[in-house]
VOBA-1610 file (N, C-alpha, C; in pm, whole numbers, padded with zeros to 5 digits, always signed):
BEGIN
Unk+10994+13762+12706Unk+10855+13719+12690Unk+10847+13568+12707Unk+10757+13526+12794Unk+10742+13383+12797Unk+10618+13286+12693Unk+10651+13202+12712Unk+10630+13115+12602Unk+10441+13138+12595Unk+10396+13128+12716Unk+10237+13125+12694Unk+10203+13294+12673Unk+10254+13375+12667Unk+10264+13528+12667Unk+10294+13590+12498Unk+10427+13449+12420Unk+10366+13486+12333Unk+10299+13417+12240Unk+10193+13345+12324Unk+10133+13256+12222Unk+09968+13351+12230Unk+09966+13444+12305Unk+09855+13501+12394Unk+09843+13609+12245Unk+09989+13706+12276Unk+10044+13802+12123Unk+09995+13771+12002Unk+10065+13658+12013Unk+10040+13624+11837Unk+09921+13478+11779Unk+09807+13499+11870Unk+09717+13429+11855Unk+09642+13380+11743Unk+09591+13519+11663Unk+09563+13537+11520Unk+09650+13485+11440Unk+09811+13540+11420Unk+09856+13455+11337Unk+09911+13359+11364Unk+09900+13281+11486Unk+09882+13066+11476Unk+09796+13045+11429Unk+09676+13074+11430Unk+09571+13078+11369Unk+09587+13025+11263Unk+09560+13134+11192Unk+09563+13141+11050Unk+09703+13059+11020Unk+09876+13020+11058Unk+09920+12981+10987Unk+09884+12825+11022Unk+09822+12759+11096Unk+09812+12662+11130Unk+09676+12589+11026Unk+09555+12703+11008Unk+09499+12679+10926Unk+09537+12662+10749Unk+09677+12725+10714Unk+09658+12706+10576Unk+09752+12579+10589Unk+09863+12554+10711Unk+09913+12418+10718Unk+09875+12279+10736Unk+09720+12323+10770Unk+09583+12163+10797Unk+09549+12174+10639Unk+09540+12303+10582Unk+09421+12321+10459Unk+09561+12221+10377Unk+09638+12248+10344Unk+09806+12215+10221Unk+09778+12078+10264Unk+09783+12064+10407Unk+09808+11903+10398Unk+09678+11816+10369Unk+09587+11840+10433Unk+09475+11809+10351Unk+09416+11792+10263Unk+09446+11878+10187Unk+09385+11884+10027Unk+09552+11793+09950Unk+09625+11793+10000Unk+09730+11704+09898Unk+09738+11577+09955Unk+09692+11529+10083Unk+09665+11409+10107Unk+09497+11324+10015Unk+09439+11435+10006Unk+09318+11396+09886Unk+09383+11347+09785Unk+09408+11478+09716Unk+09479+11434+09538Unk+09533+11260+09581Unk+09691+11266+09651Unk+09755+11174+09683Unk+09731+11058+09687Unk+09559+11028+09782Unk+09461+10920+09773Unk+09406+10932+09635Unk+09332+10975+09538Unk+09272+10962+09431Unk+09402+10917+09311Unk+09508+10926+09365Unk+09621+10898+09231Unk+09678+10778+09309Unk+09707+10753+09399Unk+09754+10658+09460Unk+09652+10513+09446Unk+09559+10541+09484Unk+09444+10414+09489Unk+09439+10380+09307Unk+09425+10496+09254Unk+09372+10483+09108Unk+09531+10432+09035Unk+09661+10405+09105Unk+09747+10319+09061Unk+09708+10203+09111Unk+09701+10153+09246Unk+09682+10081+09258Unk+09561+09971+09220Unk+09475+10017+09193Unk+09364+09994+09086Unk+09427+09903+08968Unk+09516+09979+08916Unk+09591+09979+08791Unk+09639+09879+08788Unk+09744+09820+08878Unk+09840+09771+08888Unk+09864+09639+08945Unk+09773+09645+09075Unk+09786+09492+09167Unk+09734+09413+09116Unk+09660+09356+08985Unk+09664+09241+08925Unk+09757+09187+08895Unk+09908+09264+08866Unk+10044+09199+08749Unk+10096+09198+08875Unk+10210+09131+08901Unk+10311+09121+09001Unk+10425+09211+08977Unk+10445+09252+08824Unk+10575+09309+08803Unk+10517+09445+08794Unk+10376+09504+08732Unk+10332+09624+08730Unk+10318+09675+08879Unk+10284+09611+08974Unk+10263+09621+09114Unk+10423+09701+09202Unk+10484+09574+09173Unk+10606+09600+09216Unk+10713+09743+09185Unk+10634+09743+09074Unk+10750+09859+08975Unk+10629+09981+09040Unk+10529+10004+09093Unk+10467+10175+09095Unk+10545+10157+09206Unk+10490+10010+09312Unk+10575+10050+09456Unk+10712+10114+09424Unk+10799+10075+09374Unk+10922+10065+09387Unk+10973+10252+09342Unk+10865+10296+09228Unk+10898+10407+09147Unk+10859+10520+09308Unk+10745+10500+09375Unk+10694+10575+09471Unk+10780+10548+09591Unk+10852+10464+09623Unk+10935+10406+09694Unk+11066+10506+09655Unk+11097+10524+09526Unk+11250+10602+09543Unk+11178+10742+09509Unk+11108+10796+09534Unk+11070+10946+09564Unk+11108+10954+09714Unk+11095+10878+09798Unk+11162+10866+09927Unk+11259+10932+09969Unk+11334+10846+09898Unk+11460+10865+09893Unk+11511+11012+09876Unk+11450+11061+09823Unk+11506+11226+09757Unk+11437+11279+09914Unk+11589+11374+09947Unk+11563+11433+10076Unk+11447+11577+10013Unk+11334+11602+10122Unk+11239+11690+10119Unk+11281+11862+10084Unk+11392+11882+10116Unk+11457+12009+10136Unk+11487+11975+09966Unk+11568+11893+09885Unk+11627+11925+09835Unk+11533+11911+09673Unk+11406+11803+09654Unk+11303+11797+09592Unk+11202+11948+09583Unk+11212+11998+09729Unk+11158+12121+09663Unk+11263+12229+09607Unk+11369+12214+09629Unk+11495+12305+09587Unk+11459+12302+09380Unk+11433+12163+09359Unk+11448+12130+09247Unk+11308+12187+09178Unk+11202+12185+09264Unk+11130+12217+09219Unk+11076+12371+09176Unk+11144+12464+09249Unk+11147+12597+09251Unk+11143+12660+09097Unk+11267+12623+09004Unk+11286+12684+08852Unk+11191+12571+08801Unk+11111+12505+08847Unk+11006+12431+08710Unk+10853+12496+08751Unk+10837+12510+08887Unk+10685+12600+08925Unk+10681+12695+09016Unk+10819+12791+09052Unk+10803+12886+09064Unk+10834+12842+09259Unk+10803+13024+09308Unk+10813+12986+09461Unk+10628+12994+09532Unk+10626+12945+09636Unk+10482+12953+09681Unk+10403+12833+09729Unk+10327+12814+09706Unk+10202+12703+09711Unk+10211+12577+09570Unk+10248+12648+09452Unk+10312+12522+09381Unk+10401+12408+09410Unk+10518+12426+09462Unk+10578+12333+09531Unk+10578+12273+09633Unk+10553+12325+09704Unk+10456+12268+09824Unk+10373+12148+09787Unk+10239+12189+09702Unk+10165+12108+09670Unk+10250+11995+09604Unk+10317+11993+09503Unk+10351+11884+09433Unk+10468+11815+09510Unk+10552+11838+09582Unk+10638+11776+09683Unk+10530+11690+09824Unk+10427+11752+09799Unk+10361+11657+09884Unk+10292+11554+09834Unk+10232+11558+09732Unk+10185+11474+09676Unk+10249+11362+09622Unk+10348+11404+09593Unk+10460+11263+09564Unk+10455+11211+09684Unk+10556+11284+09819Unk+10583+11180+09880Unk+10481+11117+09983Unk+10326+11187+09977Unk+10197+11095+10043Unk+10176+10946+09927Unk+10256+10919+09827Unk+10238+10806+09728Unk+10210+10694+09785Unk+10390+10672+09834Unk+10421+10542+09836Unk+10310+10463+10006Unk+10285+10488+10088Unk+10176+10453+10192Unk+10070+10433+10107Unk+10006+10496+10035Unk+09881+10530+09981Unk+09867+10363+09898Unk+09976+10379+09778Unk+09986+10286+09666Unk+10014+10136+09739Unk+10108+10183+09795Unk+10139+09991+09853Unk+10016+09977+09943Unk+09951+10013+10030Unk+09862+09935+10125Unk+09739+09918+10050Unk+09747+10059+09911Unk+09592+10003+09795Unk+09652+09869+09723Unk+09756+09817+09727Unk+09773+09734+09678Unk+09790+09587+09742Unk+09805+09597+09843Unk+09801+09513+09967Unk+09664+09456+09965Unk+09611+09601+10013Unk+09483+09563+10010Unk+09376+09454+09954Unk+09396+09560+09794Unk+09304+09475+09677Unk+09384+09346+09614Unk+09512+09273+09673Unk+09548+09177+09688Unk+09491+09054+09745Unk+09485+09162+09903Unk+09434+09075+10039Unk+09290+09006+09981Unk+09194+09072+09925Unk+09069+09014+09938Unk+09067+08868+09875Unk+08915+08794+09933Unk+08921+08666+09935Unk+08872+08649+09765Unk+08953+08572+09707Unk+08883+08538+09564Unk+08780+08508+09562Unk+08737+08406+09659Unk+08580+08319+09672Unk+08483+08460+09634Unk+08464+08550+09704Unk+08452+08689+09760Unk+08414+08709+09597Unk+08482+08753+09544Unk+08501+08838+09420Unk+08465+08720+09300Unk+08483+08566+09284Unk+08389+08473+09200Unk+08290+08476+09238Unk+08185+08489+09357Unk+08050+08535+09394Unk+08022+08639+09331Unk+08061+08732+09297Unk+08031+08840+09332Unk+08021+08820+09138Unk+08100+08779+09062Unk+08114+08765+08915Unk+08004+08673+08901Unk+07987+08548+08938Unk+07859+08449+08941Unk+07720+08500+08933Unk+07672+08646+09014Unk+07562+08679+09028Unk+07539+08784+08887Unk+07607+08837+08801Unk+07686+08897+08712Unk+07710+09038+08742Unk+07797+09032+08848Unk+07870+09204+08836Unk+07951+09241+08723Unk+07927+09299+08709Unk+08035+09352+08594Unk+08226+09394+08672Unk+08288+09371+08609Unk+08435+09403+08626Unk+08411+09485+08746Unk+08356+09637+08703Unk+08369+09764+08736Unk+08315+09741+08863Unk+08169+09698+08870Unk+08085+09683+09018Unk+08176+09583+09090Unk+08199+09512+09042Unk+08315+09411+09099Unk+08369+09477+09200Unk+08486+09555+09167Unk+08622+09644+09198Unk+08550+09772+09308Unk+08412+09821+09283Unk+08349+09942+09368Unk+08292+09861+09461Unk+08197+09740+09444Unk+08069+09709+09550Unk+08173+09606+09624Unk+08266+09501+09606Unk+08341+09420+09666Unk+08472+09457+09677Unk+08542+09478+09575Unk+08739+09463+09604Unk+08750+09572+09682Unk+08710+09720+09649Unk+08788+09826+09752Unk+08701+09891+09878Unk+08572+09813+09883Unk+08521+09810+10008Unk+08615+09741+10118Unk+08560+09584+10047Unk+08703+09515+10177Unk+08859+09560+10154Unk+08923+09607+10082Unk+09061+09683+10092Unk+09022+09821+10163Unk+08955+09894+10196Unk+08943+10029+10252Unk+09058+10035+10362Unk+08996+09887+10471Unk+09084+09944+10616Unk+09233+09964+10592Unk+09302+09867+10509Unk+09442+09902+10493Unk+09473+10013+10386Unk+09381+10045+10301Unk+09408+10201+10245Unk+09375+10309+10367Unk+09298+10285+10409Unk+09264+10385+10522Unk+09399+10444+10626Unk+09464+10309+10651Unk+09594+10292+10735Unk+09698+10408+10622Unk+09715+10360+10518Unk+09787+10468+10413Unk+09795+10546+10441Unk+09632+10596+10449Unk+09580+10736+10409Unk+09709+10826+10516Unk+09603+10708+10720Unk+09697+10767+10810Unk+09856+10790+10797Unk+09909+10677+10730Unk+10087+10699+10764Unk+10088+10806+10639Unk+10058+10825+10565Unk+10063+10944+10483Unk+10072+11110+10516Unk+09948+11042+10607Unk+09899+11263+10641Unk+09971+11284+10768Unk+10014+11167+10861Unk+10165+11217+10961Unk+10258+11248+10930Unk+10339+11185+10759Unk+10453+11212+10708Unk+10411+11343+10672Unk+10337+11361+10582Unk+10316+11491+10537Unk+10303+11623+10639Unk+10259+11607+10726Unk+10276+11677+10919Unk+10384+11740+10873Unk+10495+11658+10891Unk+10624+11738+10910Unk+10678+11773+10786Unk+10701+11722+10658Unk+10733+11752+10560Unk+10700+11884+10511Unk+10560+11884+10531Unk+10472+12031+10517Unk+10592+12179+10539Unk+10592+12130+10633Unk+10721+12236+10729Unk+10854+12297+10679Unk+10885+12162+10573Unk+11005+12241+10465Unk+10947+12351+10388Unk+10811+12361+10334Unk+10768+12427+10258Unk+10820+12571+10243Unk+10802+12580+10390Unk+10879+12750+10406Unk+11014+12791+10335Unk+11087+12680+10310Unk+11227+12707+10257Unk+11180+12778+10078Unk+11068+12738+10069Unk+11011+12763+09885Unk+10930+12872+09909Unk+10917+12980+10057Unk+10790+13048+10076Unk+10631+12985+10091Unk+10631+12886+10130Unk+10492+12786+10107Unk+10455+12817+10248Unk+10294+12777+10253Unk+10195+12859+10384Unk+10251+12756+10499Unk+10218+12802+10667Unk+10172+12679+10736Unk+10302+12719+10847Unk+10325+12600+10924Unk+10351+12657+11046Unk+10523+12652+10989Unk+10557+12627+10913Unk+10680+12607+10885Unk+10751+12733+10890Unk+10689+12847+10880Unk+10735+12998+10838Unk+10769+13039+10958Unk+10746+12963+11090Unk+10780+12999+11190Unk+10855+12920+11261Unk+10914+12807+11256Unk+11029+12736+11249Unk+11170+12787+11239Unk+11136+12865+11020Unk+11255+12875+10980Unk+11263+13004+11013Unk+11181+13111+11097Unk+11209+13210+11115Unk+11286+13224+11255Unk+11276+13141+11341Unk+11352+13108+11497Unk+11467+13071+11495Unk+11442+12967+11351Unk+11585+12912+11355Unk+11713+13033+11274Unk+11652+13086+11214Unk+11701+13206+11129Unk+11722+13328+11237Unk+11687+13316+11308Unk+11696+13462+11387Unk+11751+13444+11579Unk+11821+13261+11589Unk+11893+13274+11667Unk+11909+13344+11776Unk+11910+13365+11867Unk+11970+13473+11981Unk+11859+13627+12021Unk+11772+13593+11925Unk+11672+13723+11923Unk+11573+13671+11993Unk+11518+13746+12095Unk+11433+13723+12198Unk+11308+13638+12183Unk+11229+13612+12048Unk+11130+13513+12076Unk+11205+13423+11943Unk+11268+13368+11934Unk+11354+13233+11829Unk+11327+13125+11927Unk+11321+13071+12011Unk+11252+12986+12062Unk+11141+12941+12106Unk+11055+13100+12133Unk+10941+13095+12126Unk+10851+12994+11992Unk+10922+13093+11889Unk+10886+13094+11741Unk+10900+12886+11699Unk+11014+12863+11731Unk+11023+12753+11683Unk+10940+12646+11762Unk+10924+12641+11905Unk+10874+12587+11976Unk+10665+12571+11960Unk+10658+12694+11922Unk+10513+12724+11913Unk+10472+12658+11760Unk+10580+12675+11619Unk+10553+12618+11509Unk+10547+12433+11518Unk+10621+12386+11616Unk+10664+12240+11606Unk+10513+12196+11703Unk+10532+12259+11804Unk+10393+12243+11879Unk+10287+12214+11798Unk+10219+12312+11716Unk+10151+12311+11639Unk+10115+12225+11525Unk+10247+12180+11454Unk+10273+12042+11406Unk+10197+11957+11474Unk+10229+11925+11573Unk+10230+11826+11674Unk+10057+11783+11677Unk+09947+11903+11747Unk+09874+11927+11731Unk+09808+11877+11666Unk+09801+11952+11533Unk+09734+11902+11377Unk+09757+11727+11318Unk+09849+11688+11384Unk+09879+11531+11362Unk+09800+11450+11477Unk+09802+11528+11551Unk+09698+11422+11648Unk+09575+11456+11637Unk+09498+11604+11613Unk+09346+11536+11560Unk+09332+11523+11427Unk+09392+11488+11308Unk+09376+11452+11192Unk+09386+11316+11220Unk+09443+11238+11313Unk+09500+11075+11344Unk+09336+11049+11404Unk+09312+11142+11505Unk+09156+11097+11586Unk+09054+11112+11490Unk+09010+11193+11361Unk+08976+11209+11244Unk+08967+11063+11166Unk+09046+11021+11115Unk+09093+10925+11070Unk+09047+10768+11158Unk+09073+10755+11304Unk+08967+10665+11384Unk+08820+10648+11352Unk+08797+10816+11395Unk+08630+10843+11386Unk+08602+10803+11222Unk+08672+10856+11098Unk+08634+10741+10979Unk+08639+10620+10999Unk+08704+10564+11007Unk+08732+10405+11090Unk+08609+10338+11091Unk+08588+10394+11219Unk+08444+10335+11314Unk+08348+10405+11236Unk+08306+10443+11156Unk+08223+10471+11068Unk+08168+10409+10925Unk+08326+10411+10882Unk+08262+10357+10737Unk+08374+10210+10736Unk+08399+10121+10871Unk+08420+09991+10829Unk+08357+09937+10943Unk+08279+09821+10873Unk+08191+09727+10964Unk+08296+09694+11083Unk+08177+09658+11151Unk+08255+09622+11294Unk+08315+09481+11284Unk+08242+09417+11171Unk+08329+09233+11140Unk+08465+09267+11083Unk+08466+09322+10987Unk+08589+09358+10907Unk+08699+09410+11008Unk+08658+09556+11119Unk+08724+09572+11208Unk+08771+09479+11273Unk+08720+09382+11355Unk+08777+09253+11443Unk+08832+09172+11343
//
């Protein structure tokens, strides 16, 4: 069977596994942003509090993907639990350092205006600091939801949804007439989902950052 013959076959289920592998990465690149920014929030005032989330989200890195969800299996089971929480860690460290970059970067002048007219702390940090920090959280967001692309893909080793189930099933089944099909059509698909989530991510861009800030 050739490669476009069986992509013709098994249409429905690329489908569908491609959809719960956009839905996993998606929804844990959310969480990821709402815990990530809301450290960085936290943190990029102190130099040593700053340094130390980077650094803590920084050695989640380090722990190879295969072997973090291995660990994770006897604490939440097999499925969509580990999955989720192995992704969410490692979408952190992008997320946290460039929210922290960010709400670094802005101009003080910027933010004593903005206290002078009397914002409060809070309006401060919403109407000025993480407006102008957006574009380099935004950048996060992106190097985040590409890592997560492929990472996604271990999932299968824990039973977790997405194109990964068809990877480890090609690679598992060797010498049997569609194992290259199988692996070729899952990585494809990868492939895919990372480039219009990246054009996604533009089209926010050019949307919700001024065109001054852009240049």
């Amino acid at each position: 069977m050739s490669f476009w013959e069986y992509l013709g076959n098994r249409q429905a289920q690329l489908l569908a596994d491609s959809f719960q592998h956009a839905s996993a990465v998606f929804q844990c690149v959310v969480a990821a942003t709402v815990i990530g920014v809301l450290l960085g929030v936290l943190t990029y005032r102190s130099e040593w509090a700053g340094n130390l989330t980077t650094a803590a989200t920084a050695t989640i890195m380090t722990v190879p993907s295969l072997a973090l969800i291995g660990l994770l299996i006897p604490l939440v089971g097999l499925g969509v639990a580990p999955t989720v929480v192995a992704l969410i860690l490692y979408g952190l460290l992008p997320i946290v350092r460039n929210a922290i970059v960010g709400l670094r970067g802005v101009d003080p002048t910027l933010v004593d205006a903005a206290r002078g007219i009397g914002m409060s702390r809070t309006r401060q940090l919403l109407k000025v600091e993480l407006p102008l920090a957006w574009p380099p959280i935004l950048t996060g967001i992106r190097v985040a939801t590409q890592m997560l692309m492929g990472i996604a893909a271990i999932a299968a080793f824990a039973s977790g949804p997405g194109l990964g189930n068809l990877i480890f099933r090609g690679v598992a089944g060797q010498g049997s007439a569609n194992a290259i099909n199988q692996v070729l059509a899952g990585t494809l698909g990868i492939v895919v989902l990372a480039l219009l989530f990246d054009a996604a991510y533009v089209l926010v861009g050019r949307l919700t950052i001024p065109r001054g800030i852009r240049a």
